[in-house]
C-alpha positions as CSV (number, residue, x, y, z in Angstrom):
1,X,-17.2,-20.6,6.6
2,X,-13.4,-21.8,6.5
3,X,-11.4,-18.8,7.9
4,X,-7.5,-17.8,9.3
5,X,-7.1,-16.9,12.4
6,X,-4.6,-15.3,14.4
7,X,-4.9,-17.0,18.0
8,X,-2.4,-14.7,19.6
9,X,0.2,-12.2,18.8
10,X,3.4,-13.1,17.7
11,X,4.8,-15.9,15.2
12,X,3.6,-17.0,12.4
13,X,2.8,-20.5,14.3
14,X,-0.2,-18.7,15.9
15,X,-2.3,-18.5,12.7
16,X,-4.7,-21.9,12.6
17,X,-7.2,-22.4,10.0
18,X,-10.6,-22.6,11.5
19,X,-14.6,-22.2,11.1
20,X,-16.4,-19.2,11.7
21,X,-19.7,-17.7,11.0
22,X,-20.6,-16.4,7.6
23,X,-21.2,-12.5,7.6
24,X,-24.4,-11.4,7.4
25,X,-25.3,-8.0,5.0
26,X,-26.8,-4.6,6.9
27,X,-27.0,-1.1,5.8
28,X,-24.6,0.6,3.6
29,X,-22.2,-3.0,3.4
30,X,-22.1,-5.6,1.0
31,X,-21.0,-9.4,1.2
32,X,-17.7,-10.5,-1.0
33,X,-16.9,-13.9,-2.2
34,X,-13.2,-13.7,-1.1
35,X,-11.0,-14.6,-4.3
36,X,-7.6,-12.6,-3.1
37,X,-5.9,-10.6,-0.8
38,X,-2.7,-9.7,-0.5
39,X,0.3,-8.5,2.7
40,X,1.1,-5.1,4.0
41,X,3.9,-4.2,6.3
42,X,0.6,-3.2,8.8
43,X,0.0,-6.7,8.9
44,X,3.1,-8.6,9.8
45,X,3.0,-5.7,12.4
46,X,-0.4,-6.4,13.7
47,X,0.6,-9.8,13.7
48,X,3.7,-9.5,15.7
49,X,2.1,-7.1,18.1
50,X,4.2,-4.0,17.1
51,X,0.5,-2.3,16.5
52,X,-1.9,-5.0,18.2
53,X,-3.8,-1.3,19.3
54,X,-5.0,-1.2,16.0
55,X,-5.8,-4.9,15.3
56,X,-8.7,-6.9,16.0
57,X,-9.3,-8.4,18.7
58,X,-8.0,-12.0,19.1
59,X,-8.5,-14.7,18.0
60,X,-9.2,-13.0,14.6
61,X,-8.7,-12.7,11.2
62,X,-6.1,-10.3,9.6
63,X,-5.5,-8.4,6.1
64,X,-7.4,-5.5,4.9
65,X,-6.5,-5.8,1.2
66,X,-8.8,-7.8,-0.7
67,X,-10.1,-8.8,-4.5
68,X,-13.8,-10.9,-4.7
69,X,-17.3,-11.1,-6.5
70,X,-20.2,-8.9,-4.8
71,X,-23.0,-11.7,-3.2
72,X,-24.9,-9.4,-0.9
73,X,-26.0,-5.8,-1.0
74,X,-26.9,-3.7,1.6
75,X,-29.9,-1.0,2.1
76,X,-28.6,2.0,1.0
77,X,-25.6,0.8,-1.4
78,X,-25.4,2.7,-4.5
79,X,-23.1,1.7,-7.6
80,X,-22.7,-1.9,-6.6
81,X,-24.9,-4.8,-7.1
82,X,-24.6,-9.1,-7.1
83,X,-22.2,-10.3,-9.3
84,X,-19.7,-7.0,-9.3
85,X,-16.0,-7.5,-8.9
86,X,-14.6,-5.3,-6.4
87,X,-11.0,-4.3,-4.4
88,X,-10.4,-2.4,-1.6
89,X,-8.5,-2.1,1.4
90,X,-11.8,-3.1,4.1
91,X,-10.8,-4.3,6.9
92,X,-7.9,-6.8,9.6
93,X,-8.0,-3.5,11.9
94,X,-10.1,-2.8,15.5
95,X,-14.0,-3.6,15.1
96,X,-13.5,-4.7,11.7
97,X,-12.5,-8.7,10.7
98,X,-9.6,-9.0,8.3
99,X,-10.3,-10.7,4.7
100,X,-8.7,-14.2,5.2
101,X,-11.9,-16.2,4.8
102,X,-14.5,-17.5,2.3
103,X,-16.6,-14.3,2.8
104,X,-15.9,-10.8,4.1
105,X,-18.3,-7.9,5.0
106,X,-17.2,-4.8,3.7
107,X,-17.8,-1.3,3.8
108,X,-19.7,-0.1,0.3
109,X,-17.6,3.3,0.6
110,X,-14.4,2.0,0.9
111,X,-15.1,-0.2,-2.5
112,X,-14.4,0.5,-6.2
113,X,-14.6,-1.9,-9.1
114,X,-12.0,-4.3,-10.0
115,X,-9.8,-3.0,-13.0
116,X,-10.8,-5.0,-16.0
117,X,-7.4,-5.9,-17.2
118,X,-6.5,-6.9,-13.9
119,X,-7.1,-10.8,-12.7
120,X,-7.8,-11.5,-8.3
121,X,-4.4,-11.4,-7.3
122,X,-3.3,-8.2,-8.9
123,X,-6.0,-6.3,-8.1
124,X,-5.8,-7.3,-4.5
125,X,-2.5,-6.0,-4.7
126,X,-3.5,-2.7,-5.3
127,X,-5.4,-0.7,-2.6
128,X,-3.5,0.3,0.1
129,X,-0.3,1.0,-1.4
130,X,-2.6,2.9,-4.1
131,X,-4.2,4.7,-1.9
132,X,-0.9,5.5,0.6
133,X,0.6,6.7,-3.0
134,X,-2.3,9.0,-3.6
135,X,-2.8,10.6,-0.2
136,X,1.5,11.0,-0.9
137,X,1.6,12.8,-3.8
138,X,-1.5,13.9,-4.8
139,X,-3.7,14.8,-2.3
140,X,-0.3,16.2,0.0
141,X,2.3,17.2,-2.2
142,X,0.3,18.4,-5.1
143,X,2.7,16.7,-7.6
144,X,2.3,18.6,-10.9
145,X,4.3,18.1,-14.0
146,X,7.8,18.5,-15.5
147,X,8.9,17.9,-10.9
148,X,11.8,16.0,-10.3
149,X,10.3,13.3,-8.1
150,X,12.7,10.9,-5.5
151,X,10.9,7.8,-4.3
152,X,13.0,6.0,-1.8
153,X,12.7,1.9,-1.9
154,X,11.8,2.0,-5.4
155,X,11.0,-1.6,-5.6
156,X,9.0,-1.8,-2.5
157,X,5.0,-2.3,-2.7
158,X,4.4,1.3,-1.7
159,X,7.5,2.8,-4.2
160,X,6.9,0.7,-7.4
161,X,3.3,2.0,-7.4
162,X,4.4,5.7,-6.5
163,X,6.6,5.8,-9.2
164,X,4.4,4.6,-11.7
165,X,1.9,7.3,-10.4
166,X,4.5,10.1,-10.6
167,X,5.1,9.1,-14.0
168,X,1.0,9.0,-15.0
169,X,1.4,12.9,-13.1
170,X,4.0,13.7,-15.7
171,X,7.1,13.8,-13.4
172,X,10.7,13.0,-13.7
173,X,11.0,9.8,-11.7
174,X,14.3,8.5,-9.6
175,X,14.3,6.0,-7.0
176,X,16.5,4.4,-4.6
177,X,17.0,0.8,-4.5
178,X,19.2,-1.5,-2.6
179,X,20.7,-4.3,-5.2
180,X,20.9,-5.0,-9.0
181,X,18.0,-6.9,-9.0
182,X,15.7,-4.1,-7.3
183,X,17.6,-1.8,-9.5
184,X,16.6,-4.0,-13.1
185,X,13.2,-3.8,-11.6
186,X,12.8,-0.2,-11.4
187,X,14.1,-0.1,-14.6
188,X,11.3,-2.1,-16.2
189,X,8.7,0.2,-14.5
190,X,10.4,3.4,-16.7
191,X,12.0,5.1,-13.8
192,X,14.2,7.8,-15.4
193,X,17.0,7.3,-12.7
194,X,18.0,4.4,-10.3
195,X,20.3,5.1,-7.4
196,X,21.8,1.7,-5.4
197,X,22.0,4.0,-1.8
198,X,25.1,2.0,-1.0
199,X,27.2,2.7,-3.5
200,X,25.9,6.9,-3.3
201,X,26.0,9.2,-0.4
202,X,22.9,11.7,-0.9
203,X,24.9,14.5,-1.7
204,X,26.6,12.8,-4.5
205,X,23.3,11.6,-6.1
206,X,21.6,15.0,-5.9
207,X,25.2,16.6,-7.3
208,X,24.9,14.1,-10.0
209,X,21.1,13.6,-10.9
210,X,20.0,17.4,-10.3
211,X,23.2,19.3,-10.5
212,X,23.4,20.0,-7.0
213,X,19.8,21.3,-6.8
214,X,17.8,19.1,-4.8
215,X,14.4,17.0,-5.9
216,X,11.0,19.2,-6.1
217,X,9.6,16.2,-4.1
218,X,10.7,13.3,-1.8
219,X,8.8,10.6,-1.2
220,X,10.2,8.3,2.1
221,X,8.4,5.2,2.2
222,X,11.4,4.0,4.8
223,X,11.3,6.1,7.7
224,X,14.0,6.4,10.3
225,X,17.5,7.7,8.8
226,X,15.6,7.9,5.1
227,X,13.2,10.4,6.0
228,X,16.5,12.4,7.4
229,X,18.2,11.6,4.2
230,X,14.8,12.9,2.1
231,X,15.8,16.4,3.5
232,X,19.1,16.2,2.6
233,X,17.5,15.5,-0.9
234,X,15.0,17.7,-1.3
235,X,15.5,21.4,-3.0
236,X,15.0,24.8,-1.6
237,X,11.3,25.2,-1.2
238,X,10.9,21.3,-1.9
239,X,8.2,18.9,-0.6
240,X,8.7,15.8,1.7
241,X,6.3,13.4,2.1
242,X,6.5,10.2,4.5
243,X,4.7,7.5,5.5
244,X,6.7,6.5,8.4
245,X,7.3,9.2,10.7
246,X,7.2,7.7,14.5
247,X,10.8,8.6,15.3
248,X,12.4,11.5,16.3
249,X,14.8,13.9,13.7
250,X,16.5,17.2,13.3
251,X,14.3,19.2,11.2
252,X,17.2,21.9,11.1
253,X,17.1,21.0,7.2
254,X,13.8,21.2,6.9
255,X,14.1,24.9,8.3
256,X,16.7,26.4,7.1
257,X,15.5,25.2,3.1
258,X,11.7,26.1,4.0
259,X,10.5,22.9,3.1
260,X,7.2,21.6,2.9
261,X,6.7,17.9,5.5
262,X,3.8,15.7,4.8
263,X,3.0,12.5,6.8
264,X,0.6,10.4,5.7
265,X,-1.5,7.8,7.5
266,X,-3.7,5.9,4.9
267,X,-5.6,3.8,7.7
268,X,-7.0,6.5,9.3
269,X,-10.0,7.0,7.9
270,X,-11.0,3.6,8.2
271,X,-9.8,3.6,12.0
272,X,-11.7,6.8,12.9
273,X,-14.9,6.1,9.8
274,X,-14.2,9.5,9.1
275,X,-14.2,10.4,5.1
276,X,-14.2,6.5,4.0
277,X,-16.1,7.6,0.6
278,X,-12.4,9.0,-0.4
279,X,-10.9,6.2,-0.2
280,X,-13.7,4.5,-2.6
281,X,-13.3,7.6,-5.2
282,X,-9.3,7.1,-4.9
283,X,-10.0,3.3,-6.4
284,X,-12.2,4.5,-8.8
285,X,-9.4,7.1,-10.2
286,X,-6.7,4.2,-10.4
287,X,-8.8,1.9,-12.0
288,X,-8.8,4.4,-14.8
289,X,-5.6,4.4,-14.8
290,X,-5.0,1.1,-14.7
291,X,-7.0,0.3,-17.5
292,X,-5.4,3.5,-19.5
293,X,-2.2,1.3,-19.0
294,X,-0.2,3.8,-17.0
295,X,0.0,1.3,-13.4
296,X,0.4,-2.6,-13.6
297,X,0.9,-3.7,-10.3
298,X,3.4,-5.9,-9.8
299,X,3.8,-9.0,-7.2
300,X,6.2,-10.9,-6.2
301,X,6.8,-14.4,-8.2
302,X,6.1,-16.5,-5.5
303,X,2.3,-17.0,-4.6
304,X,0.6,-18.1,-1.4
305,X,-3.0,-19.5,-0.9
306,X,-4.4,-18.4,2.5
307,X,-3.3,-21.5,4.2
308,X,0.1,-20.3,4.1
309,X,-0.4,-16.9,5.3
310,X,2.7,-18.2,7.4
311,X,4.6,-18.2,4.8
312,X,3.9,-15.1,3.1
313,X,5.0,-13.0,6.4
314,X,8.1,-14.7,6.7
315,X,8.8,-13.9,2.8
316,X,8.4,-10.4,3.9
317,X,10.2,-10.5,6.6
318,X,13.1,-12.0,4.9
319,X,13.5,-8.5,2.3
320,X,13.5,-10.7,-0.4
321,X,10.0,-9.8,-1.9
322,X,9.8,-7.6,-4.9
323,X,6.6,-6.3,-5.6
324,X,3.6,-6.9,-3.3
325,X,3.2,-10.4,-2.1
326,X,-0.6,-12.0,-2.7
327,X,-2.4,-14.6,-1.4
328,X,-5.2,-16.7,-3.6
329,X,-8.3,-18.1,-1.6
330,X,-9.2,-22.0,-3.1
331,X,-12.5,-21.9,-1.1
């Protein structure tokens, strides 16, 4: 079967389209028809060889998000069968291939069926900045409510989907963004507030937007000097959840407002195959959502086929995205 691979780490040059064998079906997997996937800051990463440790091993194929029809089912596979359409984040990480190619095997647990209202591309889009924004506020903070919720990079592929999941909880939703056009963007998703972070210092939004009180929960999908500014944010008693938590900070504020930290690191159980099925269940909770009407995924306007997975990274890594970049398959 036609397949991506990534010869070596580093540019985008070192992708090459290629032929490789077809997977074959064993217990608890099923086979996918590859129709979409779509790009994760984990995989430019991978790619560049900022997290090779937790890549496969070269030459090999890359992305874990991916959208397809069901064509093989495993012994032992309950609640799938030939001829479902399925999402899920399965794979591009150590001992198991990415999702650029005609067919993918793919762990039954970490499946859920593909929202109805949804076509390839969107739902490919979903999974693991779904998931990352369940573990966040759900599962961690315990979002309830009535909260004042802060999502920083509002118009980012982990933020747009928080927000909209926030709002489904019942919260209050503000985000940061950095321009107009992120700013018009988190507008059309019904964010209650947008804050451009360059025009307000954090203790001039908080003064402004909660009187000086501080957000019930922060939600740093940055990391570095964000997650700082997150507890400069956050209220007396407050929650902070991040997803990107590998540098050092002063957790004086964090202290002296007895606040509750989070970090959350969505891969893990499909690094360690420890409590997969939760990831599977999470799916299945946001495709009720998503057909309720509460989350639309949104992607970025300019598509990709998997030929020009090149492409798609550099779009990343140029900021300019909004929404989650996808990639078709027209195998």
């Amino acid at each position: 079967m036609k397949a991506i691979l990534l010869n070596e780490h580093g540019t985008v040059r070192n992708f090459i389209l290629s032929e490789i064998p077809e997977p074959k079906v064993c217990s608890g997997h099923v086979v996918i028809k590859v129709s979409a996937s779509s790009l994760n800051p984990v995989d430019c990463k991978i790619r560049n060889g900022m997290l090779a440790a937790i890549g496969p091993e070269l030459p090999g194929v890359l992305h874990g998000d991916v959208a397809g029809v069901v064509t093989d089912v495993g012994n032992g596979v309950e609640g799938f069968k030939v001829g479902d359409e399925v999402y899920g984040c399965i794979g591009g990480f150590k001992g198991m291939p990415g999702v650029l190619s005609e067919y993918v095997l793919a762990d039954a647990k970490l499946l859920a069926k593909k929202p109805i209202n949804l076509t390839m591309p969107q739902a490919a889009s979903v999974p693991l900045v779904g998931i990352t924004s369940w573990n966040a506020l759900i599962d961690r903070a315990n979002i309830t409510a009535g909260q004042k919720v802060l999502v920083h990079a509002g118009a980012g592929g982990v933020g747009h989907f928080a927000l909209q999941l926030a709002k489904a909880m019942g919260a209050e939703t503000h985000a940061t963004v950095s321009n107009d056009q992120k700013a018009n963007f988190a507008k059309d998703l019904g964010v209650d507030e947008v804050i451009k972070y360059s025009e307000l210092e954090v203790h001039e939004y908080v003064e402004k937007l909660t009187g000086g009180t501080g957000y019930d929960l922060v939600f740093d999908t940055v990391g570095g000097k964000c997650l700082d500014q997150s507890f400069l944010a956050a209220k007396e008693h407050g929650t902070v959840v991040s997803i990107s938590a590998r540098s050092e900070h002063d957790l004086t504020p964090v202290h002296t407002k007895s606040l509750s930290l989070h970090v959350v690191f969505m891969l893990l159980p499909i690094l360690r195959n420890i409590g997969r099925e939760n990831h599977g269940r999470i799916l299945d909770k946001i495709t009720s959502l998503v057909e309720q009407q509460k989350i639309k995924p949104l992607i970025h306007t300019q598509r990709f086929s998997f030929e020009e997975v090149g492409q798609a990274h550099q779009c990343w890594e140029s900021g300019s995205a909004i929404g989650k970049i996808v990639l078709e398959s027209s195998w």
